[in-house]
N, C-alpha and C positions, 0 to 999 in steps of 0.2 A: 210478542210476549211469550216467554216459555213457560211451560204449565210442571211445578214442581210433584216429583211422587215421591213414596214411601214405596219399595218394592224388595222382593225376596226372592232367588231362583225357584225355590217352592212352591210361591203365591203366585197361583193360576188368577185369582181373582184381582192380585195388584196387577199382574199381568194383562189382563185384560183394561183396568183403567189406564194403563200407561197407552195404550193399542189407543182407547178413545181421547186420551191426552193428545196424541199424535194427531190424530182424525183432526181434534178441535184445532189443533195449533195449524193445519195446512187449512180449513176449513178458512180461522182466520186472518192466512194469509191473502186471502180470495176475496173477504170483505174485504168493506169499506172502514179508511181510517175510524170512523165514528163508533163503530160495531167491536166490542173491545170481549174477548171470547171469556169464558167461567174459569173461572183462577182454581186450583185444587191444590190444597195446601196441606200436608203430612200431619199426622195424628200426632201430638206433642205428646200424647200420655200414654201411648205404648212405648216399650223400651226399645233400644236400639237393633236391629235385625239381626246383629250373630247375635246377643244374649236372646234373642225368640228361637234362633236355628238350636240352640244347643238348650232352652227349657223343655222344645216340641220333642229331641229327640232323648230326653229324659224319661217324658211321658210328663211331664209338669206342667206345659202348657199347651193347650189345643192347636192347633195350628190354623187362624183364619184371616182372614184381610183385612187389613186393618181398615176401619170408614174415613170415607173422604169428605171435607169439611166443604161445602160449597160458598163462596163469596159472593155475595150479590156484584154486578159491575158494578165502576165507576162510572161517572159520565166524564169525559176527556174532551175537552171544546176543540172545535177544529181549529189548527193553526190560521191567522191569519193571513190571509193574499191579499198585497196588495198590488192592485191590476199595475202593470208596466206602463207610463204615458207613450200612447202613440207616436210616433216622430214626427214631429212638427215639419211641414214643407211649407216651403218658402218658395217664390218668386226669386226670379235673380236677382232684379234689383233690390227687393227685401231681404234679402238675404244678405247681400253687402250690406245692410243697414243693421241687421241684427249682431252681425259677426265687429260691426265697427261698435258698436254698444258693449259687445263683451270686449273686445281690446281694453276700452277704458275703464273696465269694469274688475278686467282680470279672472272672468267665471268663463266656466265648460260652456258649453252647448247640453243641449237637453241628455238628458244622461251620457253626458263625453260621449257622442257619436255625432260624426259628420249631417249637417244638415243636408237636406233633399232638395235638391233643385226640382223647380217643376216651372210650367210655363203659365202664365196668368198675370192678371196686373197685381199689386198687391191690395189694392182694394179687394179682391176677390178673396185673399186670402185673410182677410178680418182683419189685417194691423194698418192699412190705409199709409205706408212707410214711404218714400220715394225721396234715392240717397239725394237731390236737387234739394229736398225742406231739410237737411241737414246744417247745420251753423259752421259746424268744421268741415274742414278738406276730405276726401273720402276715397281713398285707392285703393284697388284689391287687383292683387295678380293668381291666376290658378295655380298650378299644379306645375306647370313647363315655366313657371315668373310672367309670364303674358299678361299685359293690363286688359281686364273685362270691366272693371267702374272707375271711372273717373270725374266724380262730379263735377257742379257746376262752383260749390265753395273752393274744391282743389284748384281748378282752372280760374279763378279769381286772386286766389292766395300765391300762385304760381307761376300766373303769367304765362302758360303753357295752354294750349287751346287743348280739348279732349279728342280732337280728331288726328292729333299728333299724339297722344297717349296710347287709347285703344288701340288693342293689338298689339303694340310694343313691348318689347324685353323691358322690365320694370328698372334693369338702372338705367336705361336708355331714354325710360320716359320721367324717372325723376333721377337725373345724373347728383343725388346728395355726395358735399364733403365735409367732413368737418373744423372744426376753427382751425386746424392747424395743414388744413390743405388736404388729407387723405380719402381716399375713397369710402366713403360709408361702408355701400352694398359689397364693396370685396373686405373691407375687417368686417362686420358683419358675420355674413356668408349664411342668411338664410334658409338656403335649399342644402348648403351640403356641410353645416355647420353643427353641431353636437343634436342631435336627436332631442334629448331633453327640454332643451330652453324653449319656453313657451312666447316670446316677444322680447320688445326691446322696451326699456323706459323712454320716457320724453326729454327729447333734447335741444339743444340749438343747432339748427346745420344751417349751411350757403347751399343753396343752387346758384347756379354759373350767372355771373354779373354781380355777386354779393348778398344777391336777396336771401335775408335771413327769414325764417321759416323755424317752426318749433315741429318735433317728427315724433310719432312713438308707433313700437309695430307691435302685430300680433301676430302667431304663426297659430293655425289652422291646422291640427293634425287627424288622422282619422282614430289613431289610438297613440296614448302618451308618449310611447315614443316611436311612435310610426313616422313615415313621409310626411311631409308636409304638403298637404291638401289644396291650403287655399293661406295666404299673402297677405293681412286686412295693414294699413297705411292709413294711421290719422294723419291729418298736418292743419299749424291753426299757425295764425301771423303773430307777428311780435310785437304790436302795434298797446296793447292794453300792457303786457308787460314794461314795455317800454316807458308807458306811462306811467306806472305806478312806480318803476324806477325814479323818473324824475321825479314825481310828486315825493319819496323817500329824500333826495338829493336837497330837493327845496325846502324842506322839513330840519334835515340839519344844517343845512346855510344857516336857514332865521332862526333855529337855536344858537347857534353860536355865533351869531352877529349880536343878538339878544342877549343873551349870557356876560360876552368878553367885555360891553361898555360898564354893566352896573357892579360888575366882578372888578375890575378896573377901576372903578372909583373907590368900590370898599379897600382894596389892596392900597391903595394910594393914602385913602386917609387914616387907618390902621397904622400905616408904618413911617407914615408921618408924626401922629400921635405919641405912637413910641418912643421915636426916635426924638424928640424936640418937645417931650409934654408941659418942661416949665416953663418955654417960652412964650405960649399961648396964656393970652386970658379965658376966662371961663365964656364969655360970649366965644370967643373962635372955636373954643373945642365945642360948647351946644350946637353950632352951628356945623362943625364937620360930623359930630355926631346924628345929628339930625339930615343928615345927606346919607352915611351909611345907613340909618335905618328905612330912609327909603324908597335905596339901590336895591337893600336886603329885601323889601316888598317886593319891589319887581320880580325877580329872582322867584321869589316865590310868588308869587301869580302868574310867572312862563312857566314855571314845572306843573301848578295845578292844571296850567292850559292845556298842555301838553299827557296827564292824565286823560283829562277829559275826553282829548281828543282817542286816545285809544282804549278808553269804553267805548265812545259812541262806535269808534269799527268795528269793533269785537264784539257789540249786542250786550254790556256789561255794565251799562248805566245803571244806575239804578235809583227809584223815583218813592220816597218815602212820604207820603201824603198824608196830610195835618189840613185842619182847617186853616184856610187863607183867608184874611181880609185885603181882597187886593188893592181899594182904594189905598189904607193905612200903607201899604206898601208903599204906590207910589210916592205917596206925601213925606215918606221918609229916606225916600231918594231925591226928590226936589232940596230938601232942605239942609241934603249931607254938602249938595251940589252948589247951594248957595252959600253953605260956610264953609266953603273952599275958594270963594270970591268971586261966582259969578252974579248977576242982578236978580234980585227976586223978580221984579217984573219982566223976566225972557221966558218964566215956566207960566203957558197959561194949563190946569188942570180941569180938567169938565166930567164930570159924575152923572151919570143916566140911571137914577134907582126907581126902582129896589132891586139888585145888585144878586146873583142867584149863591148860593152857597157854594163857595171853590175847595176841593182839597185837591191839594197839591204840594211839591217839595218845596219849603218856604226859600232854603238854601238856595234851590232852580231856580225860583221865581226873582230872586233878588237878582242871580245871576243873569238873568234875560233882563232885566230891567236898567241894570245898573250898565249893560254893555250897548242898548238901544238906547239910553240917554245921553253916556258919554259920546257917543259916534255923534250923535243931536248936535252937541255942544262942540265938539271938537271938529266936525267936519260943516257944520250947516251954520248960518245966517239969523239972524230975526230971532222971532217968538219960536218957542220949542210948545207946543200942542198935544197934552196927554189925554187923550178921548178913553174913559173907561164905560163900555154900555155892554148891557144884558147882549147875549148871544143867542140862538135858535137851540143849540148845543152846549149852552155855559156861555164864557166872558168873552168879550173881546176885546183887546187894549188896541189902542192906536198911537202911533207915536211920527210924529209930522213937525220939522224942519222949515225955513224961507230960504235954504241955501240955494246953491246951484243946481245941486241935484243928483240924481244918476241918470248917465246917457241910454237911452233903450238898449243898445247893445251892447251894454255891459250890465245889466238886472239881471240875465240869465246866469251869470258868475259872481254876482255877491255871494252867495252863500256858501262858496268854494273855498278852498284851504288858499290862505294868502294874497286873496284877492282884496287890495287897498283902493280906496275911493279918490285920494290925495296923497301929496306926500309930509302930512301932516303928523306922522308917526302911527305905529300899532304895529301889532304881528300878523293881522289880517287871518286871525286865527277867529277870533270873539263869533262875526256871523256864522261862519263854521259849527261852534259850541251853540250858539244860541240854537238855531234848525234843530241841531239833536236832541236839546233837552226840551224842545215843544214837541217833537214829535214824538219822545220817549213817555210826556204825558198824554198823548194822541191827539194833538192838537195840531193847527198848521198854521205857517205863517209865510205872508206874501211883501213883497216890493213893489211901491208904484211912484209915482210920482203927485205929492200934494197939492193941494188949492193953490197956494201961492210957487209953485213950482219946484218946489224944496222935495229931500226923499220923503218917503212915506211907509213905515213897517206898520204890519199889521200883525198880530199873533190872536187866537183862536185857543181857547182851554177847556174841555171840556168838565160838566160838574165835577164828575170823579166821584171817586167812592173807594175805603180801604175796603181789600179781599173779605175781611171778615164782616163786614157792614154790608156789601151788596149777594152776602150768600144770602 
């Protein structure tokens, strides 16, 4: 800080405070930032120095120096440091684990500077890492492309042992192409390839025999666009992809195997109707009428299926809890069921009270009910057995068949998209819906086989409670 004066070639005495201005100002430059030197600030109410040079040599005005106004300091806080983090060292193996974490991650290393190799397990080095507990494939080549890690997920996914890897030119030890037959690692061009580009995204490539392989890389630099350091190599199989392909594939088959019969009927008796309506009497057209509308049901109860079904993937259900009476529930499924023609004496219903208070989505709850008694009646034999008793947890409904059954080794896949019991008709969508909307009220529900041999669902509810009743 400079220390301002008021001075006159004259003034011996401003002369002198400018000398200890000077003093103070080197003086200050010697402290420490905290120590902030005495500020001297020019006398505002004497006149400006020539009108004093020429009042003194009138004889008008005395000639003395003018006083210096002293300012107390400031106090001025020290800037803040904040200490630099240490560089993190790493094991080799841990090192290839941390660097495969950022590849998928897309972030620097500890403040964008090349990690420290050092020698130890990585247990020693607090992160307990070791790239074999990795789930994906795991390659890193150094500085010259040489493989130094090759786990044991790469060697699995690859078909490539690691003793053939290590140490190898990295396209030597994963020779990738892609779909259209070219060299990866030469379009690429990793090591001698624009400075800038930090990795590659994930892709599909062949290794030699066809086996596909999903690839994404990271490059390793020491500074942004420095050499490239160090090579990091995810690779994961295609096997989960592949399957949720399919399961998309079989999604629209049975939509539109679903769709084109009831869509086909409406189309059919719409334009029959039109075309030919005074020919019909009033019984034929109630009666095509009464088939359009319910094509037109179906229709729509495969598209609600078909919401439903992409909430429950997407975490989007959503569960609006009302007090339930779940006996009244059943009793008003049994009887929709009966005056649609089947025997009242198939439904036996059995009640265990005093029954705990339920709240839950009544909309759900029909929807679980009305999907476990149809599958009852349309796929099973005999008595249909609706066990409603107190739970540990809430309710528990039981729903029990004399049919056939399910074979043990297909119970692990009822609850699966499009998994049919018979070929009795459905979308094999419903158990599907049903799992997610018991689980979405936190409840679960199991498959076994009944007393009489028939299937046997169970579903679990618990009391529940809305947000604003259990604060």
């Amino acid at each position: 800080m400079t220390v301002g004066t008021n001075s006159s070639p004259r003034d011996a005495g401003a002369a002198g405070t400018a000398g200890a201005a000077g003093a103070a100002e080197a003086a200050a430059s010697s402290t420490p930032a905290a120590a902030v030197p005495v500020e001297t600030l020019p006398d505002r109410s004497a006149p400006d120095p020539g009108s004093r040079t020429r009042a003194a040599a009138d004889g008008l005005w005395p000639e003395r120096a003018a006083p210096a106004r002293t300012v107390p300091p400031r106090a001025v806080p020290e800037p803040a440091v904040r200490p630099r983090p240490a560089g993190r060292v790493f094991p080799q193996p841990a090192r290839a684990a941390g660097e495969s974490a950022a590849a998928g991650s897309g972030a620097q290393g500890p403040g964008s500077e090349p990690y420290a190799a050092a020698s130890g397990s990585a247990s020693a080095a607090g992160f307990g890492i070791d790239p074999d507990d990795l789930p994906d494939g795991l390659v890193v080549a150094d500085h010259a492309g040489q493989v130094i890690c090759f786990n044991r997920a790469a060697a699995r996914i690859t078909a490539i042992a690691p003793r053939e890897a290590l140490g190898a030119r990295i396209e030597r030890a994963l020779p990738l192409e892609d779909l259209e037959g070219r060299r990866w690692w030469a379009l690429t061009d990793p090591y001698g390839g624009l400075a800038t580009r930090r990795g590659q995204p994930e892709r599909n490539l062949l290794l030699p025999g066809g086996r596909e392989v999903l690839v994404s890389a990271r490059y390793v630099r020491t500074h942004p666009t420095g050499p490239l350091s160090r090579l990091v190599v995810s690779l994961r199989g295609t096997e989960a992809r592949r399957r949720t392909e399919r399961s998309h594939a079989e999604l629209i088959a049975t939509v539109a195997h679903e769709l084109r019969s009831p869509l086909t009927s409406v189309k059919g008796f719409t334009a029959t109707l039109l075309a030919k309506w005074e020919r019909f009497t009033d019984d034929q057209k109630r009666l095509m009428l009464e088939t359009v509308d319910a094509d037109a049901n179906r229709v729509t109860r495969l598209i609600a299926e078909l919401l439903d079904i992409s909430r429950i993937d997407s975490g989007r259900l959503e569960v609006r809890r009302q007090p339930v009476d779940i006996a009244t529930a059943v009793g008003r499924h049994v009887q929709a069921l009966t005056a649609n023609g089947q025997a009242p004496d198939r439904f036996l219903v059995r009640l265990s009270r005093p029954l705990p208070a339920l709240w839950a989505d009544p909309d759900k709850i029909d929807q679980i009910l009305g999907n476990l008694l149809e599958n009852a009646v349309r796929h099973g034999d005999g008595t249909v057995t609706i066990d409603v008793a107190p739970h540990e947890k809430g309710t528990a409904v039981t729903v029990t068949d004399e049919g056939p059954g399910i074979p043990e080794e297909s119970m692990s896949r009822v609850f699966t998209r499009f998994w049919r019991g018979s070929k009795r008709g459905g979308t094999g969508l419903g158990l599907y819906i049903v799992k997610g909307i018991v689980e979405a009220h936190g409840g679960t529900i199991t498959v076994g086989r009944g007393p009489g041999g028939g299937a046997e669902f169970r579903f679990t509810l618990p009391v529940g409670a809305p947000a604003y009743l259990s604060q």
